[in-house]
C-alpha positions in Angstrom: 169.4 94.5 189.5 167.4 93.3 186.4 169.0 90.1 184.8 166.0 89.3 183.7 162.8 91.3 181.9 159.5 88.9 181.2 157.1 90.3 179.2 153.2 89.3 178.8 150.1 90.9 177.3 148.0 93.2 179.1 145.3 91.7 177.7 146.1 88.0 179.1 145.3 87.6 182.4 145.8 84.1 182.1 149.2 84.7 181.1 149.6 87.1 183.6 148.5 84.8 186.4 151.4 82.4 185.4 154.8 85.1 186.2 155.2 83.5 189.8 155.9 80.9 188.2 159.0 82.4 186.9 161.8 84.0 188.9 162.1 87.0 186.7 164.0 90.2 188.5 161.5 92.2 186.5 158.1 91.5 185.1 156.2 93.7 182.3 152.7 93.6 181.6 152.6 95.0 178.3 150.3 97.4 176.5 152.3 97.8 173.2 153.3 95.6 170.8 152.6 92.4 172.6 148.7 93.8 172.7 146.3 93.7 169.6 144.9 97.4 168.6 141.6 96.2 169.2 142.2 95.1 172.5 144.4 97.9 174.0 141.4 100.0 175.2 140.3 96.8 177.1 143.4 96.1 178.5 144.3 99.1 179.7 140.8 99.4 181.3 141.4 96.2 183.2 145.1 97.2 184.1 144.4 98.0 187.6 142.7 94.4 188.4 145.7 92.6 186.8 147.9 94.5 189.1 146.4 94.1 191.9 146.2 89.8 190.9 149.8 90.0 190.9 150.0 92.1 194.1 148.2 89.2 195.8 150.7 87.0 194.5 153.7 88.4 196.4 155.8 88.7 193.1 159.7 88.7 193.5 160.6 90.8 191.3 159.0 94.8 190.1 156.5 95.1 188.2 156.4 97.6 185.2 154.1 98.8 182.6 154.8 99.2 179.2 152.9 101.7 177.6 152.4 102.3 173.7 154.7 104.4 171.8 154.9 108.5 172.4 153.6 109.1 168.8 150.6 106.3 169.8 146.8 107.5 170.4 147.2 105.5 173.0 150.4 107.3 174.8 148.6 109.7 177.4 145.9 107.6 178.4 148.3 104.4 178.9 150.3 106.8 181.4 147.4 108.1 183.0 145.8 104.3 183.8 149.3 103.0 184.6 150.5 105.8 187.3 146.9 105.2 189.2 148.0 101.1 189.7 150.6 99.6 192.6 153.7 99.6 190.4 157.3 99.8 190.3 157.4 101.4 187.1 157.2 102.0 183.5 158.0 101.2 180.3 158.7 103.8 177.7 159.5 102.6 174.4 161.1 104.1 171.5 162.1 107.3 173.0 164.3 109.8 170.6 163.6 113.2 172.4 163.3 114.2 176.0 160.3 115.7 176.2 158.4 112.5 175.5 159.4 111.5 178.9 158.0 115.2 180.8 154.2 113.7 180.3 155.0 110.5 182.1 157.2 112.5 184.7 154.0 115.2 185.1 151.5 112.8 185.2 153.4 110.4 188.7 153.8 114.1 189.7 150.3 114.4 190.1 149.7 111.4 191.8 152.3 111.6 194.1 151.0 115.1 195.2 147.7 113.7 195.5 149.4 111.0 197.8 147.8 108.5 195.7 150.9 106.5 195.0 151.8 103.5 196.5 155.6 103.3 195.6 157.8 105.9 193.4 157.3 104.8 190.0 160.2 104.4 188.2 161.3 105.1 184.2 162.6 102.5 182.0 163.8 103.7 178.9 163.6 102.0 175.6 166.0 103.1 172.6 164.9 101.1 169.8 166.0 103.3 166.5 168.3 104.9 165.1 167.3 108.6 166.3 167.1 106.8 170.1 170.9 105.6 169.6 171.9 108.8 168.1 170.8 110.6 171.0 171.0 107.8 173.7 173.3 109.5 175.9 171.2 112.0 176.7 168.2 110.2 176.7 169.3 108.6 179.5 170.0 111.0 181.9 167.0 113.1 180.5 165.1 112.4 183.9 165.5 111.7 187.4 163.7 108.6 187.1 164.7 106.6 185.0 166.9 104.0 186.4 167.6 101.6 183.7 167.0 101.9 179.6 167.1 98.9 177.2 168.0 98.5 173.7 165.6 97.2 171.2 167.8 95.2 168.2 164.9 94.2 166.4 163.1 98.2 166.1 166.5 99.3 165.5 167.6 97.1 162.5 164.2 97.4 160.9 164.9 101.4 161.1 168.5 100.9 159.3 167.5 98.5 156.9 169.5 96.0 158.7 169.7 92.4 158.2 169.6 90.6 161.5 171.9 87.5 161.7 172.9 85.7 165.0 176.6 86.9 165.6 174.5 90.2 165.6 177.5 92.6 164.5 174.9 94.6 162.5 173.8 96.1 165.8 177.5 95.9 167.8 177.7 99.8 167.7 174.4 100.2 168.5 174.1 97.7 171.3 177.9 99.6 172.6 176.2 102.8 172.9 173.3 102.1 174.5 175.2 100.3 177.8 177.6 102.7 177.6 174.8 105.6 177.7 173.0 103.6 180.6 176.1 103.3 182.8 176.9 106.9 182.3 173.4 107.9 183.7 173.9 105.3 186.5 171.3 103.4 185.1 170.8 99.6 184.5 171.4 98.4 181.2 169.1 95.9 179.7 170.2 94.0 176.6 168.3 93.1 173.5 165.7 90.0 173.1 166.7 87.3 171.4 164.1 86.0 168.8 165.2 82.3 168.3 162.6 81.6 171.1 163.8 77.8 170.0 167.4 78.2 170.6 168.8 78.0 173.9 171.9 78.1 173.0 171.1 81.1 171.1 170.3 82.9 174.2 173.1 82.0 176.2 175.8 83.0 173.8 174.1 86.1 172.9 173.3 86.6 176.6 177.2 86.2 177.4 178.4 88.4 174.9 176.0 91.2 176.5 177.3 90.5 180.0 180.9 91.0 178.2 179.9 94.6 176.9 178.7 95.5 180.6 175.0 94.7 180.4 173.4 94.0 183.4 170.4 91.9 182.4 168.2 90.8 178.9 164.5 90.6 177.8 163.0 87.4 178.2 160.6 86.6 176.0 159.9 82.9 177.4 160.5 81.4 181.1 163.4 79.3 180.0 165.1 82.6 178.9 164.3 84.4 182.3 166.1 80.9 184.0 168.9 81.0 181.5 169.8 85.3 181.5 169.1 84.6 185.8 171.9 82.2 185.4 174.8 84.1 182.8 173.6 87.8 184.4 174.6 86.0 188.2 178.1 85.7 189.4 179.3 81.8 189.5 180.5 80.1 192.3 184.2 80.2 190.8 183.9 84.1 190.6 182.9 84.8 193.9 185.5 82.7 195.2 188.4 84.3 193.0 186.8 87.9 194.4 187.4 86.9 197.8 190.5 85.5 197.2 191.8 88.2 195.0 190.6 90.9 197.9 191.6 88.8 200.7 195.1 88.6 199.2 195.1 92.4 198.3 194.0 93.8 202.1 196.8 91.9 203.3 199.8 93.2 201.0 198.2 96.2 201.3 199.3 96.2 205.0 202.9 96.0 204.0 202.2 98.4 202.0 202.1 97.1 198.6 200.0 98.8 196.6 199.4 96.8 193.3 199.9 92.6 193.2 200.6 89.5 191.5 197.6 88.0 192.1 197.8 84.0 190.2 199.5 85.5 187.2 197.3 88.6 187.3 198.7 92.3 188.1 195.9 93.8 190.7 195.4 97.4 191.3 192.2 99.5 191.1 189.8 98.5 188.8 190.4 94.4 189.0 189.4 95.6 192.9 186.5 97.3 191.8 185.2 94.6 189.8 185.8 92.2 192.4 183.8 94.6 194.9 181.0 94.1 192.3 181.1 90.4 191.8 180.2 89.7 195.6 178.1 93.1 196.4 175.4 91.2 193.3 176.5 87.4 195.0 175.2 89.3 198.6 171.9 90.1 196.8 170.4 87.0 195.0 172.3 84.4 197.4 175.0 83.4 194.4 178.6 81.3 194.5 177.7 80.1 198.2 
């Protein structure tokens, strides 16, 4: 369960210091973009101490690396600082073939042999262009390890030549096929950022139409987006009730043996049961709709 990825600098510790203060399911100290070239070599040196800060802190949520870009200088050495450090996982962004992924998966290998790890280190996957989408599929499922993959609308419309408006139907099909790719790999789908850091409003709608097309969380790029995704990406109080109404009802028609049901207007068979299953197995796990 990720409804909710917070990113920070790698080179901001003073940043870093501040993620308890935000309930985020997934936090992301980041190497890439967020970090200036000049400071990358610093940053990564210092990885390990900003890990272990947060360690102390009895985060929540995972904690994941994002590393630079497979075509970066900085690729190898990013995985081989990251995989040495107490985390949950990491980041790999704009992936478009398999094999980018094999160095990452070598390179836990090695520490997990060594018994050096302190957890197994998960993959996320990023598809961010238009190769990424192509292929996302695929990409997905390329490894064992990676358990969820997001999509990156901002990459992906510079790589098209799109212009990037707030209904967002420039990136519809791309943002279809990247869920749809996740959930095929049983892997969590993350939806895109949204920019408008200003906009709250922004975020919500944006963040309800991704719940719509089966996402299971959103980037956050400020902590009033982690509270706001925390809030759309979580069942409501309403839902969880109808789910154990709905099953309530069904278990008992069920033992006159009636197999599909009018349930308040709506016909119920298998897959209104199985998202009602859903609805209170993610309730059970943050406390939700109580």
């Amino acid at each position: 369960m990720i409804r909710s990825l917070f990113f920070a600098p790698a080179n901001r510790h003073d940043l870093l210091a501040k993620f308890p203060r935000f309930q985020a399911d997934c936090y992301v100290i980041d190497l890439e973009d967020g970090t200036p070239p000049a400071e990358k070599e610093g940053a990564r040196a210092k990885l390990n101490e900003a890990v272990q800060m947060l360690r102390t802190a009895k985060l929540a949520g995972k904690i994941y690396v994002r590393i630079n870009e497979p075509v970066s200088a900085h690729y190898i050495r990013d995985i081989e600082a990251s995989v040495a450090c107490d985390i949950d996982g990491l980041v790999l962004p704009k992936l478009e073939e398999r094999d980018q992924i094999f160095p990452i998966s070598h390179a836990i290998a090695r520490v997990e042999s060594q018994d050096k790890a302190k957890r197994r280190i998960e993959i996320m996957a990023g598809i961010e262009s238009m190769r990424g989408v192509i292929d996302a599929v695929a990409l997905c499922a390329a490894h064992e390890r990676i358990t969820s993959a997001f999509f990156g609308a901002e990459d992906f419309a510079a790589d098209i030549g799109a212009r990037r408006t707030k209904g967002g139907d420039e990136v519809l099909y791309a943002r279809s096929q990247v869920v749809l790719a996740a959930k095929a790999a049983r892997a969590i789908a993350i939806d895109q950022a949204v920019v408008d850091i200003r906009d709250d409003e922004q975020c919500r709608l944006d963040a309800e139409k991704g719940r719509n097309l089966g996402y299971g969380g959103k980037i956050c790029l400020l902590p009033r987006q982690v509270e706001i995704c925390n809030e759309v990406y979580a069942p409501t109080a309403a839902e969880v009730s109808h789910a154990r109404d709905l099953l309530a009802a069904y278990e008992e028609a069920t033992k006159r043996g009636i197999g599909t049901i009018d349930f308040r207007g709506q016909m119920v068979d298998g897959p209104i049961l199985k998202r009602s299953e859903a609805i209170l197995a993610m309730a059970a796990k943050i406390g939700a709709g109580k």
